[in-house]
C-alpha positions in Angstrom: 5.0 26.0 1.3 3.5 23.0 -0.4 -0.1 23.2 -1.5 -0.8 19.8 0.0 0.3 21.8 3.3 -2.2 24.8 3.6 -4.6 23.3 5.3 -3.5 21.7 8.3 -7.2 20.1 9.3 -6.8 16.4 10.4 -5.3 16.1 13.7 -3.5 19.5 13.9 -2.9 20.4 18.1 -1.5 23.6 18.0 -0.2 26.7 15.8 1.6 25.7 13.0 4.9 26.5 14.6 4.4 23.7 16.7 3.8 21.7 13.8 7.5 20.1 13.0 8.9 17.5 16.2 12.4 16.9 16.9 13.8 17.1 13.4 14.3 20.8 13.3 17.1 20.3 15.8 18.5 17.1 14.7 18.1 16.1 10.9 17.3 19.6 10.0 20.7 20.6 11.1 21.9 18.5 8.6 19.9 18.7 5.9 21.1 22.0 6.2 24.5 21.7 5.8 24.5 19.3 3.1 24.6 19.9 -0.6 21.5 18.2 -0.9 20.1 21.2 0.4 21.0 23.2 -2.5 21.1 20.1 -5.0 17.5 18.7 -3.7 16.8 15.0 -5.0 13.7 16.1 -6.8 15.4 18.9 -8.5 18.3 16.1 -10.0 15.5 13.9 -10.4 13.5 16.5 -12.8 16.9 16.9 -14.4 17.4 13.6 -15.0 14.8 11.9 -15.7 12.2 14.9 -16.9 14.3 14.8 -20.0 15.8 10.6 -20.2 12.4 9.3 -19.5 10.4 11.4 -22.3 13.5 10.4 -24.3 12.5 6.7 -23.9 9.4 7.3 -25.0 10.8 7.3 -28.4 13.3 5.1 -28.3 12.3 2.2 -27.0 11.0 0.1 -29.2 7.1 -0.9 -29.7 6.1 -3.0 -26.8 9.9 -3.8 -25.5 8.7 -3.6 -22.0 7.4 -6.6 -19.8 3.6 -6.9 -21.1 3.1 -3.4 -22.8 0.8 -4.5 -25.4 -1.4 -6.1 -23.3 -1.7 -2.2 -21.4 -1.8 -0.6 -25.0 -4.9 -2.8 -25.4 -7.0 -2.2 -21.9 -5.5 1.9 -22.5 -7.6 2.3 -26.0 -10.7 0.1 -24.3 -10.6 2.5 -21.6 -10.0 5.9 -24.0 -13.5 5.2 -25.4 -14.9 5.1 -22.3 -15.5 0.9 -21.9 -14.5 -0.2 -18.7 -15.5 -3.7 -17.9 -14.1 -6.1 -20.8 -16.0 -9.8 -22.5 -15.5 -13.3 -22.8 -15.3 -15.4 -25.4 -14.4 -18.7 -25.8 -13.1 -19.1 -22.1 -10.2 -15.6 -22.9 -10.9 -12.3 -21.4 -10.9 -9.5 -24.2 -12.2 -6.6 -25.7 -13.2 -5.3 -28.9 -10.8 -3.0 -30.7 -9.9 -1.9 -33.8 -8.2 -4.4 -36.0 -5.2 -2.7 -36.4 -4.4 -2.9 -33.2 -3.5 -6.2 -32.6 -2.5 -6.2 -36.3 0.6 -3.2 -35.3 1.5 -5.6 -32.0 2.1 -8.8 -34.3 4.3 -6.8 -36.8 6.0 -5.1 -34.2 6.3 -7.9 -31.3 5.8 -10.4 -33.4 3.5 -12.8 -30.9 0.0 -12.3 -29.0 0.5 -14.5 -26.5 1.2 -13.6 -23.1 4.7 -14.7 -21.2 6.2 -15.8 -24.5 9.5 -14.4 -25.0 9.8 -12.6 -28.3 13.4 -13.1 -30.2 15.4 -10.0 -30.4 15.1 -8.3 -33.8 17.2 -5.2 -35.1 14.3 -2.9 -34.9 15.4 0.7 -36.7 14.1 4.0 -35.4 13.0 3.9 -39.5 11.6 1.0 -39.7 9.3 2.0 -36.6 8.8 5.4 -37.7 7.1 3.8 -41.1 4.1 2.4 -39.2 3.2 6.1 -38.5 1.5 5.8 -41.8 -1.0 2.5 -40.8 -4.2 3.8 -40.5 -6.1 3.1 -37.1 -9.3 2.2 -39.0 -11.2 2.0 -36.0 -14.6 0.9 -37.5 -13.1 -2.4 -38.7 -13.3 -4.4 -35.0 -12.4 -7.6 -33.8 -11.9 -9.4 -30.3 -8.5 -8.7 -28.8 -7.4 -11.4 -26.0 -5.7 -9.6 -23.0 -5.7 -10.4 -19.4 -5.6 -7.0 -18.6 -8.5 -6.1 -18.8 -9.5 -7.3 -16.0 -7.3 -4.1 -14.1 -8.7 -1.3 -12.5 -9.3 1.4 -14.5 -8.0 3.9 -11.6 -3.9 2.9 -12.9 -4.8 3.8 -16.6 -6.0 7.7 -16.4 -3.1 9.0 -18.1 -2.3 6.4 -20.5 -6.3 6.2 -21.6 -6.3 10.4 -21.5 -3.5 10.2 -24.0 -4.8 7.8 -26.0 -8.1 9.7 -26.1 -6.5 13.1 -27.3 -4.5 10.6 -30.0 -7.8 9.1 -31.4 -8.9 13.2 -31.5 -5.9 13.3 -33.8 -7.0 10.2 -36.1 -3.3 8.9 -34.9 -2.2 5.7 -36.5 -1.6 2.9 -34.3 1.9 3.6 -33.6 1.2 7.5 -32.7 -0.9 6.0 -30.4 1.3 4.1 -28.3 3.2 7.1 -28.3 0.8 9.2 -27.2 0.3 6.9 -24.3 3.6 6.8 -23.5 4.2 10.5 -23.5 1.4 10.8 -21.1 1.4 8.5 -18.8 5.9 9.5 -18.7 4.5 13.2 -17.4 2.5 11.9 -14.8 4.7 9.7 -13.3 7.8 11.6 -13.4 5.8 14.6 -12.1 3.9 12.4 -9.0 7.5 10.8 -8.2 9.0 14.3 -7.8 6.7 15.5 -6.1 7.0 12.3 -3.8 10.4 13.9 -3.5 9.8 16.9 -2.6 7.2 16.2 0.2 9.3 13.7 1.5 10.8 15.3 5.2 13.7 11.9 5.1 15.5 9.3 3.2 15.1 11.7 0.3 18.8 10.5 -1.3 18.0 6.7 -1.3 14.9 7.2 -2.5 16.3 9.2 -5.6 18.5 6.3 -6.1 16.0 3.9 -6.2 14.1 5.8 -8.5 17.0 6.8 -11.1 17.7 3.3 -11.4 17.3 2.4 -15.2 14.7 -0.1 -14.5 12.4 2.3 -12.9 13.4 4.8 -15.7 12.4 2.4 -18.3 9.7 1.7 -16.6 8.7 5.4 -16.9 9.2 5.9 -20.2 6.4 2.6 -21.2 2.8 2.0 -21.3 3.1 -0.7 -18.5 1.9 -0.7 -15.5 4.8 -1.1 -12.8 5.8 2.2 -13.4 2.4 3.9 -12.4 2.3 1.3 -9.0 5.8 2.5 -8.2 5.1 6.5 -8.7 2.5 5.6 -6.3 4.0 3.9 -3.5 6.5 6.5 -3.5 4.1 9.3 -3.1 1.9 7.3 -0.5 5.0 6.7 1.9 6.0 10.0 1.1 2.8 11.7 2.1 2.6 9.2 5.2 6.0 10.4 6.5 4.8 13.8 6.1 1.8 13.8 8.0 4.2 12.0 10.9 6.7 15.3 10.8 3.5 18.2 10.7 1.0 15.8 13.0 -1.8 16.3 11.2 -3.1 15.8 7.9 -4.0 18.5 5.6 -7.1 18.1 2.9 -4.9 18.0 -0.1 -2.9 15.5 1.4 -5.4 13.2 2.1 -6.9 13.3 -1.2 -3.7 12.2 -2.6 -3.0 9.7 -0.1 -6.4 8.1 -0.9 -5.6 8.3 -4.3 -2.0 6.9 -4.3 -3.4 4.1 -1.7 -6.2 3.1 -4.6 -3.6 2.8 -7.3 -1.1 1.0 -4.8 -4.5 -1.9 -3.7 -4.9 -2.0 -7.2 -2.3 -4.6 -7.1 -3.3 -6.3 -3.8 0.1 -7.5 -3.1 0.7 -4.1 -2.1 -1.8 -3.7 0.3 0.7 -4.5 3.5 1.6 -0.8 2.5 -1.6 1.0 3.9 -0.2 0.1 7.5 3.1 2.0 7.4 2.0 4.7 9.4 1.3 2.4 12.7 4.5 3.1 14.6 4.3 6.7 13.3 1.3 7.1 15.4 2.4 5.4 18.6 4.5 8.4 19.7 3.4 10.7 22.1 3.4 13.8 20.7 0.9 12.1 17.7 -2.6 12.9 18.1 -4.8 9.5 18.4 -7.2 10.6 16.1 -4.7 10.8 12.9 -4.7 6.7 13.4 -8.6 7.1 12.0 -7.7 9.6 9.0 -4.9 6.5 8.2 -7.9 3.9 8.8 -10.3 5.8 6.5 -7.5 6.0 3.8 -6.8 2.7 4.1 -10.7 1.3 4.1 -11.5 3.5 1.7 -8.0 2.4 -1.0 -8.3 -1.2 0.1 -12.4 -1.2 -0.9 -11.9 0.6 -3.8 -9.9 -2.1 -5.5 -12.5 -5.0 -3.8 -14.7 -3.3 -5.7 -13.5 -3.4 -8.8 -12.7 -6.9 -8.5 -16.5 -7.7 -7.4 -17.2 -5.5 -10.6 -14.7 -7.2 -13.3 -15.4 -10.8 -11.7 -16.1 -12.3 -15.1 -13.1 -11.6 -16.7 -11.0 -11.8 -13.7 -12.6 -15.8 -13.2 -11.1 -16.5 -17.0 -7.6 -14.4 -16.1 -6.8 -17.2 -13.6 -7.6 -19.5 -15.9 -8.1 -23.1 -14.1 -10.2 -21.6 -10.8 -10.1 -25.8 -9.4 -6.0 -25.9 -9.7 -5.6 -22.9 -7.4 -8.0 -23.9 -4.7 -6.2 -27.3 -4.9 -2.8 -24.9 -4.4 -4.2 -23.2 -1.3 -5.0 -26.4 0.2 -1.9 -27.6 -0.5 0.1 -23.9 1.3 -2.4 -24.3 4.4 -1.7 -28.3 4.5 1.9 -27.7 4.3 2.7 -23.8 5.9 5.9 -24.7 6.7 7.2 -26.4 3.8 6.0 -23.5 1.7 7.7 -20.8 3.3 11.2 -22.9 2.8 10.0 -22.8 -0.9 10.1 -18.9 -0.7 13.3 -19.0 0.9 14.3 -21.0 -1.6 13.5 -19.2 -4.7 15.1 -16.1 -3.5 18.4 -17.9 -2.6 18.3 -19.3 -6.3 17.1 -16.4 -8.1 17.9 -13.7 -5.8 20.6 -12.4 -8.4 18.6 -12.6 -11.5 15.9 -10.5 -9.4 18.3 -8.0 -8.2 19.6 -7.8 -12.5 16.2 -7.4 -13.4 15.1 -4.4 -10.8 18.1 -2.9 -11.7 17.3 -2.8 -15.6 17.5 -6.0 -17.9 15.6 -4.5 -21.3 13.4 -6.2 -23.5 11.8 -9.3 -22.3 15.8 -10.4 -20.7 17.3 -9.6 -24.1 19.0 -6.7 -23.5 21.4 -6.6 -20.0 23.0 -3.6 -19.2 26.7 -3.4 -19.2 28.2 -5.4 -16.0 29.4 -2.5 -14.8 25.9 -0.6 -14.4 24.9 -3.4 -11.8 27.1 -3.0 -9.3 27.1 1.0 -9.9 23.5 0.7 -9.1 24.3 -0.7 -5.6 27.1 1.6 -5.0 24.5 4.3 -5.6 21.9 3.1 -3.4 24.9 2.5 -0.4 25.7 5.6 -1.2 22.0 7.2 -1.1 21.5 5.1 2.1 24.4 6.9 3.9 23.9 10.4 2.0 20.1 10.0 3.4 19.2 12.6 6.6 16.9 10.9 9.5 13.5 11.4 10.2 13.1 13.1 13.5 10.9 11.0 15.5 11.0 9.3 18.5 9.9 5.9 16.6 13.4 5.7 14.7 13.7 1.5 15.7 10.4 0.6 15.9 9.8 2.4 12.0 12.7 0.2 10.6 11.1 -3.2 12.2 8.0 -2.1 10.7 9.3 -1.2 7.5 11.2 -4.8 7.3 8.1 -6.3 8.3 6.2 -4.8 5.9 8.3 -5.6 3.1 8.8 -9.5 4.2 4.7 -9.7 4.2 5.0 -8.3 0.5 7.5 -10.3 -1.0 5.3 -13.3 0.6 2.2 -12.4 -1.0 3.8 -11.2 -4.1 5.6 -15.2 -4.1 2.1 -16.6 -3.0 0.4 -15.2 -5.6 3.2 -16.1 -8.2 2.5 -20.1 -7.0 -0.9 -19.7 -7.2 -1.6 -18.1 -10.6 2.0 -19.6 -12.5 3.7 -22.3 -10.8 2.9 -25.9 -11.7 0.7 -27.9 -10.0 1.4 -30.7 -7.3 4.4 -29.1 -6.3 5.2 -26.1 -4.0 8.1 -24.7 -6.3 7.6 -21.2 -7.0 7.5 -20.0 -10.7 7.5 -16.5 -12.2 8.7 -14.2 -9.9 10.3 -11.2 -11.4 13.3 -8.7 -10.0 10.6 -5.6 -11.2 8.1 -6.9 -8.9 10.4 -5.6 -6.0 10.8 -1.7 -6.9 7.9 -0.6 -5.0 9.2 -1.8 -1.9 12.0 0.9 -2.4 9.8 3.1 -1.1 9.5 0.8 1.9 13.5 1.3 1.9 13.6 4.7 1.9 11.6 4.6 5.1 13.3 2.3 6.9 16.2 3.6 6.3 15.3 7.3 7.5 13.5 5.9 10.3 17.1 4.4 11.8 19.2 7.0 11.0 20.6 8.4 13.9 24.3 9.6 13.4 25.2 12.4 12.0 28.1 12.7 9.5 30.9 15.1 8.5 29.0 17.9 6.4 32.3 17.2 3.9 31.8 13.6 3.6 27.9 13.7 3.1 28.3 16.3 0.4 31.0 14.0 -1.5 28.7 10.6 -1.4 26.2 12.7 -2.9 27.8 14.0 -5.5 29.4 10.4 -6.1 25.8 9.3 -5.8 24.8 11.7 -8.6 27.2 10.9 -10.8 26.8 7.4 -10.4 22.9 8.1 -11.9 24.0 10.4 -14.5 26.8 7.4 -16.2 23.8 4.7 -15.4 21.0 6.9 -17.2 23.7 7.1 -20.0 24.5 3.2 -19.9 20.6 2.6 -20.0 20.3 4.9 -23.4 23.1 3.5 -25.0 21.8 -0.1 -24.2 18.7 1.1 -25.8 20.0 2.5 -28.8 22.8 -0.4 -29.8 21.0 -3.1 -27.9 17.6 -2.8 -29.7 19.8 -1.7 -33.4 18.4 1.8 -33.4 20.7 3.3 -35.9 20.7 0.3 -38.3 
């Protein structure tokens, strides 16, 4: 029994018997009979990735991932204990040891935020050297990062690492691992543990999470690895409560703690309302729809807050405050003609956001091999079919839900995109990327156990799966070995 399970206090009717609906004589059956039973995703998952994602730690090079040093900056602000960041000169900042920012321009190479840093052989001993820079944190100056301006509630890990590093008197670079090591553990143990908990769609939601983006994702100091651990774990424990009917006290604590890291990034928000047509069932008890309403009030105001708190900084992240009320009048002037622009963007660059969920290293300068791509979406087919349905009596009404969900994301996420990077007078859409799109796997996974409703051969559901799970193991390979020839590792 799980220890979010042992106290069955929100909503529970009955003994705990009575606990598990329908599923126990339809999905269960199959779960059952298929090797996923034996093989469960979080157990290939821990296999996987507990020791490929740890792995990347180390091998990816200093701040090879989408915006890590700007998170390597607001994790050592928050590790001595300084939450709420400056401005000077019009730039949101901090003050940090010099060598900080030093270690990021002879390691990246640029401080500037969305400009693409050439590709440079970068050798496990030439990295390995700058274990000998001294932090010298006395010696401070102002460091310019928009990130500070995030809630601190997505950095724990990363800023706990960093904390024990600066214990250690670690140089700048055994800082950033330190991080990364860290912050690797906790997600990789929250998104198995999102596995485990989860009562369907377990085997796409493995495949989802396997995928080399997420992996390298993982394995960084960014921050779209922590929001995707999370949505995972939220949906998972949402799903959960909808099986048992009720919501134990563990599992509300995590929910309201998954929720808070998910509102962090507010374009996730739509995800607090998953559980409606869970609810709407008959055998649900009414009053789990206010546990859901507290979680949600509760994860949604936390992030308000901090936004009400970190005003300052956040007023200098968006930079010209006049040009995006001018772009919101121009969206509510023209509603119309700005949702064609959406559709637009995603018919132009829906491939280039379906490469870069999938894994495109570096800041898009080191693709995966060709064939990893469309492996990926064999995997997830395969994940989708391998996946056992959620017994519930809300199977068409969860899958609506779920698309509707993710269509009100991908519209925020595309509205805030125009607002904060897109030029001004126009309605074109600029700076959307594919990694922006891996929470709403989660969303997926849902969906997709929601409207399963036929049952399979017990011999062909074992054989996707397997097919599934070799499929990650040769990705997770093609992902190293794009890591280690593509960055020059060896030279």
């Amino acid at each position: 029994m799980s220890n979010l399970d042992v106290h069955p206090v929100f909503g529970a009717t009955s003994s705990p018997d009575r606990h598990i609906p329908a599923r126990s004589a339809t999905s269960g059956r199959l779960a059952a009979t298929s090797l996923a039973r034996r093989l469960p995703p979080y157990a290939v998952f821990l296999l996987i990735a507990g020791i490929n994602v740890l792995l990347l730690c180390v091998l990816t090079p200093p701040f090879q991932v989408h915006d890590e040093f700007q998170h390597y900056f607001r994790s050592y602000q928050l590790s001595e204990g300084r939450a709420i960041g400056t401005v000077r000169h019009g730039k949101p900042g901090a003050e940090l040891p010099a060598s900080l920012p030093a270690f990021v321009m002879h390691s990246w190479g640029t401080l500037r935020v969305w400009q693409k840093s050439p590709l440079q052989s970068e050798s496990l001993e030439r990295t390995w050297r700058d274990f000998k820079q001294p932090l010298a944190p006395a010696q401070k100056t102002f460091a310019h990062f928009l990130m500070v301006s995030y809630s601190p509630i997505m950095y724990v890990p990363r800023a706990l690492g960093m904390a024990i590093g600066r214990w250690f008197s670690l140089s700048p670079l055994g800082l950033l691992y330190a991080a990364r090591l860290a912050n690797a553990v906790m997600l990789v143990a929250v998104t198995a543990a999102a596995l485990w908990i989860m009562p369907a769609g377990r085997e796409l939601a493995l495949a989802i999470v396997l995928l080399p983006g997420c992996q390298y994702e993982f394995g960084s100091v960014a921050e779209d690895g922590v929001v995707i651990a999370a949505t995972f774990m939220f949906c998972a424990l949402v799903m959960r409560s909808a099986e048992r009917r009720s919501w134990s006290a563990g599992a509300v604590v995590a929910a309201l703690l998954a929720g808070s890291v998910v509102c962090a990034k507010l374009v996730y928000a739509p995800l607090l309302a998953l559980a409606l047509p869970l609810r709407l069932g008959r055998e649900m008890p009414r009053r789990l729809l206010l546990v859901d309403l507290t979680i949600g009030v509760v994860s949604l105001g936390s992030a308000l807050a901090w936004y009400h708190l970190s005003h300052a900084t956040l007023h200098s992240f968006l930079l010209r405050p006049s040009e995006i009320s001018a772009k919101e009048h121009l969206i509510l002037s023209h509603p119309l003609q700005f949702v064609w622009s959406i559709l637009l963007d995603l018919r132009h660059h829906g491939f280039f956001y379906f490469q870069d969920a999938i894994g495109w290293l570096g800041v898009w300068t080191v693709p995966l091999p060709v064939v990893s791509y469309l492996l990926a979406a064999v995997a997830m087919v395969a994940g989708g079919l391998a996946s056992v349905g959620l017994g519930t009596n809300s199977r068409p009404a969860l899958g609506a839900w779920c698309l509707a969900l993710g269509i009100g994301v991908v519209v925020l996420l595309e509205t805030a995109m125009f607002l904060v990077n897109s030029p001004l007078g126009t309605l074109h859409v600029e700076g959307m990327q594919g990694r922006y799109f891996l929470p709403l796997g989660a969303l997926a996974a849902v969906g997709v156990a929601g409207m399963r409703g036929v049952r399979l051969p017990t011999t062909v559901l074992n054989l996707v799966y397997v097919e599934m799970i070799g499929i990650l193991v040769l990705n997770t390979g093609a992902l190293d070995y794009s890591v280690i020839f593509g960055f020059h590792l060896l030279r």
